[in-house]
C-alpha positions as CSV (number, residue, x, y, z in Angstrom):
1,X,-17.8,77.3,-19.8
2,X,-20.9,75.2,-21.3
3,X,-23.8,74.5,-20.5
4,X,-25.4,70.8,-19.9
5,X,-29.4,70.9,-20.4
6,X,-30.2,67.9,-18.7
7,X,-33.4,65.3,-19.8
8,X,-35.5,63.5,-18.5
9,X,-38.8,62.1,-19.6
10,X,-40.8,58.3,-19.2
11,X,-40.1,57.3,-22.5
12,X,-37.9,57.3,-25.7
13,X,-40.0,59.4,-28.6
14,X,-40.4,62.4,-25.3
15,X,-37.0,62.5,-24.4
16,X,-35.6,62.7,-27.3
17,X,-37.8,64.9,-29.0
18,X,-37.7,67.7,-26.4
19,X,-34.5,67.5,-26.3
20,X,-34.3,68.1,-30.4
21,X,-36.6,71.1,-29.7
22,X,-34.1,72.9,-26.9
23,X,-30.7,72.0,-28.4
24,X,-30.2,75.1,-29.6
25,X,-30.6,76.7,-26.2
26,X,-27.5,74.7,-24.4
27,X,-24.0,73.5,-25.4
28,X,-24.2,70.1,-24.5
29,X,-27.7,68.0,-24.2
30,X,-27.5,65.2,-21.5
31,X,-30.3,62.1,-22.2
32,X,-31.3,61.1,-18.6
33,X,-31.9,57.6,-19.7
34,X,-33.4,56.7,-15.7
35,X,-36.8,55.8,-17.0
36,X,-36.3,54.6,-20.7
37,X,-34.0,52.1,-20.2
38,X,-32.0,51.0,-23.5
39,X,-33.6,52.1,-26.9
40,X,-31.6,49.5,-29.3
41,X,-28.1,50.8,-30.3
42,X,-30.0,51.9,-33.6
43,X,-32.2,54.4,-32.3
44,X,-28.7,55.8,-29.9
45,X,-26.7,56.1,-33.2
46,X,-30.1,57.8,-35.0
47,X,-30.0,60.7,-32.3
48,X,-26.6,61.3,-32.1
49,X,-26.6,61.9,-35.6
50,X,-29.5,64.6,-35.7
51,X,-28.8,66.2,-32.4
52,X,-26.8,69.5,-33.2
53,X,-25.3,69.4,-29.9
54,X,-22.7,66.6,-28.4
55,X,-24.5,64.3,-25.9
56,X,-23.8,62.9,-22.9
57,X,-25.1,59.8,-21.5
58,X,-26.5,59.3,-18.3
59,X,-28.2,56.2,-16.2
60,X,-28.4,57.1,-12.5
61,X,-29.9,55.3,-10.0
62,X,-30.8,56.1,-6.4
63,X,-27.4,57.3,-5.5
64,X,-27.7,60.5,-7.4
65,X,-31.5,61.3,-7.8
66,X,-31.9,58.9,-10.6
67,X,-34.7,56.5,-10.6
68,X,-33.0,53.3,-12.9
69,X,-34.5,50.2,-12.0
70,X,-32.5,47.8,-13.9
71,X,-29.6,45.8,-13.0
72,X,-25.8,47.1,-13.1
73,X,-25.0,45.2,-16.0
74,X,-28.0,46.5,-17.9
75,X,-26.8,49.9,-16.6
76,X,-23.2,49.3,-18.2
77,X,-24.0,47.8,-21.0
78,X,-26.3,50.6,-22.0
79,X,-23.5,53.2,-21.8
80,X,-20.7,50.9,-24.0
81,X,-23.2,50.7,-26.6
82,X,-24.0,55.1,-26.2
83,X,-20.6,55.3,-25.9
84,X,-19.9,53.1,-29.7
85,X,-23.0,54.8,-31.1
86,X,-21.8,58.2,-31.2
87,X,-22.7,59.7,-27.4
88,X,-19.6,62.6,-27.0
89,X,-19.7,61.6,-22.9
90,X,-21.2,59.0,-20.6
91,X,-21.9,59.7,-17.3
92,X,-20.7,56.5,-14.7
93,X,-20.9,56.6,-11.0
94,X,-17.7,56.4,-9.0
95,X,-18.7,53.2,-6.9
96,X,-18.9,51.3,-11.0
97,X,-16.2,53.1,-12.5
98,X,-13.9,50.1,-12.7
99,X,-16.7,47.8,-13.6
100,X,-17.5,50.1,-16.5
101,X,-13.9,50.2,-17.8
102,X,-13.0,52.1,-20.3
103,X,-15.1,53.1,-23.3
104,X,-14.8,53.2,-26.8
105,X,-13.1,56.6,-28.2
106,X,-14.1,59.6,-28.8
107,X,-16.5,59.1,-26.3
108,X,-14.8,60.0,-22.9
109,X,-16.4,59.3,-19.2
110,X,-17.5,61.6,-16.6
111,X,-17.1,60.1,-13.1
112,X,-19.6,61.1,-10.6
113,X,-20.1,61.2,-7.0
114,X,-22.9,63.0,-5.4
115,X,-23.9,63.1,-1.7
116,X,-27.4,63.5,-0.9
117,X,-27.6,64.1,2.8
118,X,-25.2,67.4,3.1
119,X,-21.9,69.1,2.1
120,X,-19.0,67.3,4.1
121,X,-16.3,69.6,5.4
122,X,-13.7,67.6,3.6
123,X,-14.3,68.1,-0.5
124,X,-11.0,67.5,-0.8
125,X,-11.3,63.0,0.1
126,X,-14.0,63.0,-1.4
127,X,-12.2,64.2,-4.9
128,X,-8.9,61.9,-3.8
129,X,-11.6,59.0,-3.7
130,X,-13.2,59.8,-6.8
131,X,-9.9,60.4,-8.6
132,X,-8.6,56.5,-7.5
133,X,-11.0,55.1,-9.7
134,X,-10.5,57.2,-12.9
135,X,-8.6,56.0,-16.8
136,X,-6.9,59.0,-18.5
137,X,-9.0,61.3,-20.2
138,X,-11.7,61.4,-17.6
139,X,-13.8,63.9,-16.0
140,X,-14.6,64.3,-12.1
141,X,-18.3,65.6,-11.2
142,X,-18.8,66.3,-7.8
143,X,-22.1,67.3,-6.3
144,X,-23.4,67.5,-2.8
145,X,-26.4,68.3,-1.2
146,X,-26.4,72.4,0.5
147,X,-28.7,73.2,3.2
148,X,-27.4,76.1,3.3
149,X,-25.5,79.1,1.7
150,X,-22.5,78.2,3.9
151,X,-22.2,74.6,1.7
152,X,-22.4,76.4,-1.4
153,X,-19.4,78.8,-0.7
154,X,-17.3,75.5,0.6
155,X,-17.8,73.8,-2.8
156,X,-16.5,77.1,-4.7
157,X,-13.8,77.4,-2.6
158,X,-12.7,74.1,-3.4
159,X,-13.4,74.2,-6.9
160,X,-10.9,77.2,-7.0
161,X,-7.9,74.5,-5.8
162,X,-9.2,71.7,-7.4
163,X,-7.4,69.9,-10.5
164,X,-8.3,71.6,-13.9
165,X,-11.6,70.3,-15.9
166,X,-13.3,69.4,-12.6
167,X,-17.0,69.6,-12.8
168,X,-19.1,70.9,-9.3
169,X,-21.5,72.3,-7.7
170,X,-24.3,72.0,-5.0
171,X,-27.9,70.4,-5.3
172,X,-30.7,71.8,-3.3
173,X,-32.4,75.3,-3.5
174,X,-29.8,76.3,-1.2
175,X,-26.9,75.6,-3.6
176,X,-29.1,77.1,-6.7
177,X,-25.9,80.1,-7.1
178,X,-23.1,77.6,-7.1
179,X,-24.5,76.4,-10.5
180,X,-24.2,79.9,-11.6
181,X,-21.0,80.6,-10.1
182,X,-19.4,77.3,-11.0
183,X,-17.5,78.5,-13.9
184,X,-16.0,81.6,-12.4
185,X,-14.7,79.2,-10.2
186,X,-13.5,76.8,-12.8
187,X,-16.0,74.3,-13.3
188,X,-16.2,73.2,-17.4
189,X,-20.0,72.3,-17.0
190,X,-22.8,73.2,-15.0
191,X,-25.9,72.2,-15.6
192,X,-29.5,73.6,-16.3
193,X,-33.4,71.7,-16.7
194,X,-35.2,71.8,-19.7
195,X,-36.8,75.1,-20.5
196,X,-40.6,75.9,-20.0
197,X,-42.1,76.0,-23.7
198,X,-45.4,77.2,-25.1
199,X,-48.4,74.3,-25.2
200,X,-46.5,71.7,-23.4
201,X,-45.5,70.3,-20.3
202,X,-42.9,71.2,-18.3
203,X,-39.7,68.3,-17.9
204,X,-39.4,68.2,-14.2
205,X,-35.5,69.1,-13.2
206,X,-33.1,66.1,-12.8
207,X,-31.9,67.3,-9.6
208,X,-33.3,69.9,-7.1
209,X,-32.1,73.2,-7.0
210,X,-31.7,72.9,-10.7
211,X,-32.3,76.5,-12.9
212,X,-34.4,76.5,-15.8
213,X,-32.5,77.0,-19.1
214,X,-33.8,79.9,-19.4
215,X,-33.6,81.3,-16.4
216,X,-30.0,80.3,-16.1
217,X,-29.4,82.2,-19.6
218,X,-30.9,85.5,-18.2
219,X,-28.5,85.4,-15.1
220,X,-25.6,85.4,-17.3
221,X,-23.7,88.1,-18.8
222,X,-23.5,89.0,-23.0
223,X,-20.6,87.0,-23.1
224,X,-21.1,84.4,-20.8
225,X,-18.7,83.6,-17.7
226,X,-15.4,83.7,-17.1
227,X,-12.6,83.5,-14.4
228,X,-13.1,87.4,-13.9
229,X,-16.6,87.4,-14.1
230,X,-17.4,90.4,-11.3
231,X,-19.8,88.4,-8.4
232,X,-22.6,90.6,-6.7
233,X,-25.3,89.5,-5.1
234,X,-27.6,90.3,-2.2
235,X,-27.8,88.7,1.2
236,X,-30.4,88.0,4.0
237,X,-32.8,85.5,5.4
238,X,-34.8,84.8,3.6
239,X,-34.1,86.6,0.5
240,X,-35.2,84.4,-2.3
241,X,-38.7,86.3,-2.7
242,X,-36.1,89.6,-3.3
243,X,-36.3,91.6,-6.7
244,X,-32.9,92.6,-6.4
245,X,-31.4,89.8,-8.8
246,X,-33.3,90.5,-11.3
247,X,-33.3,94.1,-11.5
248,X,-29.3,94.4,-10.7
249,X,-29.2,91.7,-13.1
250,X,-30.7,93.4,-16.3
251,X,-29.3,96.8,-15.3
252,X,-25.2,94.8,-16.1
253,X,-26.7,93.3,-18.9
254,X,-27.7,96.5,-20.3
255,X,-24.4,97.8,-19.1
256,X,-22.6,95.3,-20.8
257,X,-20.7,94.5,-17.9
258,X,-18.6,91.2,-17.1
259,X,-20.5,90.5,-14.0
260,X,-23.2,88.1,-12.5
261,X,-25.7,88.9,-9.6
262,X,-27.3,86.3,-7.3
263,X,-29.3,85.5,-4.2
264,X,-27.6,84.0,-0.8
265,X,-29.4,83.1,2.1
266,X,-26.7,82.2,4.4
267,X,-27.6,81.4,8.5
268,X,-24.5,83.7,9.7
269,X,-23.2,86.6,8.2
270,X,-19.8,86.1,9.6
271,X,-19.3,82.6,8.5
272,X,-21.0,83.8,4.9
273,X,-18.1,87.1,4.9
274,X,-15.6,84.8,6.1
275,X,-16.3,82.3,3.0
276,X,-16.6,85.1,0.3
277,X,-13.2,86.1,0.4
278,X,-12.3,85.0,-3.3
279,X,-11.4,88.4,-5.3
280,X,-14.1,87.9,-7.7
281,X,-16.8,88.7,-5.0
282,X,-16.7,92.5,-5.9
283,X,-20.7,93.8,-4.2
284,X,-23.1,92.8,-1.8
285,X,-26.4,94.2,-0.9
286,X,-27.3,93.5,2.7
287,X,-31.1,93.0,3.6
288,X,-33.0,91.6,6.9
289,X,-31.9,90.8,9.4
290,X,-27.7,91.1,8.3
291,X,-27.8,95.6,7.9
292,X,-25.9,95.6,11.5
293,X,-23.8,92.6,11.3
294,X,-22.7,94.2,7.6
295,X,-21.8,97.5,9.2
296,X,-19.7,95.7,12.2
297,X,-17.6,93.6,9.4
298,X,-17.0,97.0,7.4
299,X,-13.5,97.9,7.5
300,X,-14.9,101.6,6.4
301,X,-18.4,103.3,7.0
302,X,-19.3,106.6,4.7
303,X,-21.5,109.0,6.8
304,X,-24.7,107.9,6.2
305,X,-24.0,104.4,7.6
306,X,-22.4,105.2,10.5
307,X,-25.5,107.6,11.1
308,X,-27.6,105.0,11.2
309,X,-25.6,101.7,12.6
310,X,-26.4,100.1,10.0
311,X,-25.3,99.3,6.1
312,X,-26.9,97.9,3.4
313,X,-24.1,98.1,0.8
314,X,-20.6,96.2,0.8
315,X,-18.2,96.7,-2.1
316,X,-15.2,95.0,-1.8
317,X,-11.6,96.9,-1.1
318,X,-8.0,96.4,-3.3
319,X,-7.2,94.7,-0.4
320,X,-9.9,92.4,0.4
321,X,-12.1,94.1,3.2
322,X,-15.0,95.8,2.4
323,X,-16.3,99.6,2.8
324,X,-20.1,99.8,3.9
325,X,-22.6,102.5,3.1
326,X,-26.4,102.7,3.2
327,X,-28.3,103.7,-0.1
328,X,-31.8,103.1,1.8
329,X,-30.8,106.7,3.8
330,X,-30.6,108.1,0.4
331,X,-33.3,106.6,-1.3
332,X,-35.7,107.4,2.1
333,X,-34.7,111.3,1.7
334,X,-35.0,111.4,-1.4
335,X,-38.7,110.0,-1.0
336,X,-39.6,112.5,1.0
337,X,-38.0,115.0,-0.3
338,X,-39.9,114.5,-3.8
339,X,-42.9,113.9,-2.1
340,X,-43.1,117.0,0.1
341,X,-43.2,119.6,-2.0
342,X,-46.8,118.9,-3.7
343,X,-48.2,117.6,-0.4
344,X,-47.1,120.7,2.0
345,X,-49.0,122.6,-0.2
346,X,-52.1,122.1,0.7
347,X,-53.3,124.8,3.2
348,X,-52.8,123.6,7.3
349,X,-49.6,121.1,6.6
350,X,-45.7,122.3,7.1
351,X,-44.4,124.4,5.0
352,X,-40.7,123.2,5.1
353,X,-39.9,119.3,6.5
354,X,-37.9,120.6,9.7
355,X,-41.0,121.8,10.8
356,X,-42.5,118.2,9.8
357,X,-43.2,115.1,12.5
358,X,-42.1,111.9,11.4
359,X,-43.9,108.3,13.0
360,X,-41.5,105.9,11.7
361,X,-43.0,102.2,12.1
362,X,-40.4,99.4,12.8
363,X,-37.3,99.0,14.6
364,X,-34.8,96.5,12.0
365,X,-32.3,98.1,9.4
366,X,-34.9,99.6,7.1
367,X,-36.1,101.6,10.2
368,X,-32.9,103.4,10.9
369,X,-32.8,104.6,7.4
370,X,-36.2,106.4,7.5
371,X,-35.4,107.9,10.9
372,X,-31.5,108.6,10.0
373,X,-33.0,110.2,6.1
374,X,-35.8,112.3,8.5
375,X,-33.3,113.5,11.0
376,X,-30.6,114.4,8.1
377,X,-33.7,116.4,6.6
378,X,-34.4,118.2,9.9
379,X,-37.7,116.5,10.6
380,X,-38.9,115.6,14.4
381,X,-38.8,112.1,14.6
382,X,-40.5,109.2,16.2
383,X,-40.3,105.6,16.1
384,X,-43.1,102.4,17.3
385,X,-41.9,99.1,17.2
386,X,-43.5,95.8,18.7
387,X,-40.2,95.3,20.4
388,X,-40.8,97.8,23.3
389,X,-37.1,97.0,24.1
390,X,-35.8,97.0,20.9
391,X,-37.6,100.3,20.1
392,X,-36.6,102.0,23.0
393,X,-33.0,100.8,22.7
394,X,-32.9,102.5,18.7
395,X,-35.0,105.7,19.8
396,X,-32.3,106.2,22.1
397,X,-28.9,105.6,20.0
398,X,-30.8,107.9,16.7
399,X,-32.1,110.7,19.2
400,X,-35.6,109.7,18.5
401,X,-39.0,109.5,20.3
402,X,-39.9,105.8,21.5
403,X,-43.9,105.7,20.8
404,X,-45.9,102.2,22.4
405,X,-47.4,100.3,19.7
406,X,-50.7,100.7,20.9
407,X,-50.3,104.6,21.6
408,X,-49.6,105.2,17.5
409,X,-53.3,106.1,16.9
410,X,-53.4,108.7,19.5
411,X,-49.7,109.8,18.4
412,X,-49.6,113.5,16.4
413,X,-47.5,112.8,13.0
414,X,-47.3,114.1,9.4
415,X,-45.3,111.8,7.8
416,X,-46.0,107.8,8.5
417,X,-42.9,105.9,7.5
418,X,-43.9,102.1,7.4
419,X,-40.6,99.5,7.9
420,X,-42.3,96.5,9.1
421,X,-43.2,93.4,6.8
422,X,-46.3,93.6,7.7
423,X,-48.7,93.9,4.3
424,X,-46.5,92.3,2.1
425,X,-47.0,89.5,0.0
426,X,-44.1,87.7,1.3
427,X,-44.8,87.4,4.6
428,X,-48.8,86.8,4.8
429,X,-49.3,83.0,6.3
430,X,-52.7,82.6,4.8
431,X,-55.2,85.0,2.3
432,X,-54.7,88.1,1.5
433,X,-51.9,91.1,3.0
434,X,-52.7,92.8,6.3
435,X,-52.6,96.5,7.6
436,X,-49.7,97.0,10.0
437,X,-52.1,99.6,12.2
438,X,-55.5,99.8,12.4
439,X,-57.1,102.2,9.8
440,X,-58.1,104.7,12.4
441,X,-54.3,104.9,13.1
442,X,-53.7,106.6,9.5
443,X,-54.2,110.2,9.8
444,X,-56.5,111.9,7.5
445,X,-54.3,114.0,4.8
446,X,-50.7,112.6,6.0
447,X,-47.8,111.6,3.6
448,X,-47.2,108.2,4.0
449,X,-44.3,106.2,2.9
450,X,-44.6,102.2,2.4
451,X,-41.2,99.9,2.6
452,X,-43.2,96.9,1.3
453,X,-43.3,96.7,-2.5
454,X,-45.0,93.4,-3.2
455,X,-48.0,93.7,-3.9
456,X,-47.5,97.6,-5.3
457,X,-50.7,98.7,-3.6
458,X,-50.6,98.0,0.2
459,X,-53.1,97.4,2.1
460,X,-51.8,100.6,3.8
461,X,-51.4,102.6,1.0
462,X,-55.0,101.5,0.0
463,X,-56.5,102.7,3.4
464,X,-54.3,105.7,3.3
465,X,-55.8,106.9,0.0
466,X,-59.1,106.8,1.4
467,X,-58.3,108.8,4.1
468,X,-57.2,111.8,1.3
469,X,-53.1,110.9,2.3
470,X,-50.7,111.3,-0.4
471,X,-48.9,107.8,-0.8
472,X,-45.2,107.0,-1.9
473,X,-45.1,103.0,-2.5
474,X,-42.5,100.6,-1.6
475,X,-41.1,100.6,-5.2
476,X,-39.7,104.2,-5.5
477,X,-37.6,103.4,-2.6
478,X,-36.2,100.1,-4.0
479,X,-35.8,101.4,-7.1
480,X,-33.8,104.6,-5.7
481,X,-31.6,102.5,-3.2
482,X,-30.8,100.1,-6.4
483,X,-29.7,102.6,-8.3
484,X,-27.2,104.3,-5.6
485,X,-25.9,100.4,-5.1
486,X,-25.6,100.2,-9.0
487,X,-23.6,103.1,-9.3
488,X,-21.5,101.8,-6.2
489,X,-20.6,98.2,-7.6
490,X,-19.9,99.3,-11.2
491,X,-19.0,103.3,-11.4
492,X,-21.7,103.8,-13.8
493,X,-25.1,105.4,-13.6
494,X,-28.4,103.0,-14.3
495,X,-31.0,104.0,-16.6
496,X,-33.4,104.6,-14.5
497,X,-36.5,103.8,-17.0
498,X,-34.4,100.3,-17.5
499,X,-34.5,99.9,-13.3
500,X,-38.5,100.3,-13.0
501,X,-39.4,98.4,-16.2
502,X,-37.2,95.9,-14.7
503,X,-38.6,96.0,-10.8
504,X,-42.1,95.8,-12.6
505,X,-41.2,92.9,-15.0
506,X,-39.6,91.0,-11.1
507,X,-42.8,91.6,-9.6
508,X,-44.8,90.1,-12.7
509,X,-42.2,86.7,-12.6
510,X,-43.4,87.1,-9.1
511,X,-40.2,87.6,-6.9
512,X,-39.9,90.9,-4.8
513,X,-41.5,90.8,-1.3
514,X,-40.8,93.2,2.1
515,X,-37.1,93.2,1.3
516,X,-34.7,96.3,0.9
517,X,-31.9,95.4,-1.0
């Protein structure tokens, strides 16, 4: 695989010298020439000859998020004389491929079509129309716009069957993983924006959904991508404020493993499954609202997903289906477990934690794993959700008490498990995070037990410390679920100093948020 770092800049000295300054970063540079227009074949064959990297040469117009203003003849004559000054590709749209005509070798040409208003079901024309209009030696590109996660897996799929050396992959923040996965899937190129450097500013991307250099370079394993290249990733909507990616994704680095982790936010789970059935998909983590739809596609359920009804873990079988479990009933008891011993020793609190009362707040996946971890430690449990339906519906399948929402304050607990969104980061419309319950709600001296992790310090954990409770924050229970899921997709044990220098470093990039996972 390479990679294309793609430029684009208002005039000639900028473009040219960023792109100078980040060669080193990317395989191949690509001039965006949009908004410069032609610098004189002198100053082409100048470049060519400093630039470390091989060029390609690019004038797009409207058709493909380009901005030229010049007439077609202007366009072609620019890339002829790129292509006799030294460029290694230039870049022609499929609709003036045959006005273009062949180009002076070595250079070769990269035919492009991109669609800008979606993903059409049938990839496969669209290549058959692209490929009517090609000479020998060149390149398809094919790029379409994703709305969704759906799209994304389409255009992989049929990357997999397409003709060797053809380049693709999805525009739009949607289709952000495809230019990640691209390569597993057989694309030669994908492409990346300029990196962010120190004391100047930032090239704007040439296309949205486009990655950062940078940023692209971090998702990527030691040795770079491959055809086997393990694919993991974590799912739900929306997921994109998630630390997962790049905690899972430093703990294979570290790991040296031959794998790649990434977000998908797909709008059904079943279409999403259905579409992820290439063999390198190896791992999913399952967050909101997908945890039940993941357990009712799992061929096989261990014990503490079946407990719950729900599963936040997929890992893919020999023969394609997948076996579910649920690390956040793991990472819940061991929360409380940890946590229990120094608080039930203060005089007046329960001495062992079946003689311990549970309020669990929330009724969605991250719910059932506090009451199924509670009930698997002996605890009495009860749950309050909003949903007086949906609340009494779960109290009744986990053997629970169903509390009203406005009866939690006058509700006897030791143990406050919070599951809801609420206070997070992620989720807050306008200022700062809320309290799920009112502070009189909190019981003095309780252990409480927040599923939010962005910011660190909750607005309930904040109350709860005034009112003398011992606190267990979101991240211990991300970080212990992320290491059970670790040690389920790859067989190995993370280090767990590596995991929570990691989680911290997400939270400082500023992704994280509400979600398990």
């Amino acid at each position: 695989m390479a990679i294309v770092t793609s430029f684009l800049a208002g005039d000639w000295n900028t473009l040219t010298r960023r792109a100078l300054q980040q060669a080193h970063l990317a395989d191949l540079v690509e001039l965006r020439m949009d908004r410069v227009g032609h610098p004189g074949s002198d100053a082409l064959r100048a470049f060519f000859k400093e630039c470390p990297k091989p060029v390609i040469v690019t004038v797009h117009g409207q058709e493909a998020f380009g901005g030229f203003k010049g007439s077609v003849d202007e366009r072609l004559q620019l890339l002829h004389d790129a292509a006799r000054a030294g460029a290694r590709f230039v870049d022609i749209d499929w609709s003036l491929s045959l006005e273009l005509g062949e180009v002076e070798p070595p250079c070769h040409r990269i035919v492009s079509r991109h669609e800008l208003d979606g993903t059409p079901e049938d990839l496969e024309a669209l290549d058959e129309q692209v490929r009517e209009v090609l000479y020998e030696g060149d390149a398809v590109k094919l790029v379409t716009h994703a709305r969704c996660t759906e799209d994304g897996l389409r255009m992989l799929r049929y990357l997999r069957r397409a003709r060797g050396g053809t380049i693709a992959f999805c525009s739009g923040r949607a289709g952000s993983f495809t230019r990640v996965l691209a390569p597993v899937f057989g694309s030669p190129f994908t492409y990346a924006a300029p990196a962010v450097m120190p004391g100047q500013d930032a090239l704007e991307p040439t296309a949205p959904g486009q990655l950062r250099v940078g940023e692209l370079l971090g998702i990527l394993p030691p040795g770079g991508l491959s055809h086997e290249t393990a694919v993991l990733g974590v799912v739900g909507n929306p997921v994109h404020t998630s630390a997962s990616p790049f905690v899972h994704g430093m703990a294979l680095k570290h790991g040296h493993l031959d794998a790649v982790y990434v977000a998908f936010e797909p709008h059904d789970f079943d279409r999403f499954l259905d579409l992820a059935d290439d063999p390198v998909f190896r791992g999913l983590s399952v967050t909101a609202p997908f945890k039940q739809d993941a357990y009712r596609r799992a061929k096989q359920v261990d014990q503490e997903a079946k407990a719950v009804g729900a599963v936040n873990t997929l890992v893919r079988r020999n023969d394609g289906s997948w076996t579910g479990t649920n690390t956040d009933v793991t990472a819940v008891r061991e929360c409380l477990e940890r946590a229990f011993g120094p608080w039930s020793s203060e005089p007046g609190r329960p001495v062992a934690l079946p003689l311990a009362r549970v309020l669990v707040l929330g009724s969605g996946g991250a719910a059932r794993a506090a009451i199924g971890a509670a009930r698997r430690l002996g605890a009495t449990v009860a749950v309050a959700g909003r949903d007086a339906g949906r609340t009494l519906e779960l109290a009744r399948g986990m053997e629970a008490q169903a509390v009203a929402w406005d009866a939690i304050a006058s509700t006897p607990y030791d143990i406050l498990v919070h599951c809801t969104p609420v206070g997070s980061e992620a989720v807050a419309s306008e200022g700062a995070p809320e309290l799920p319950i009112p502070v009189d709600a909190i019981r003095s001296g309780s252990l409480v037990v927040d599923a939010v992790y962005r910011p660190l310090k909750t607005p309930l954990l904040a109350a709860a410390r005034e009112r003398a409770c011992l606190c267990v924050p979101g991240a211990e229970w991300f970080v212990r679920q992320a290491a059970a899921q670790f040690r389920l997709f790859t067989g190995q044990e993370a280090d767990d100093s590596l995991l929570r220098a990691s989680f911290e470093g997400a939270l400082a990039q500023g992704a994280g948020g509400a979600k398990r996972g």
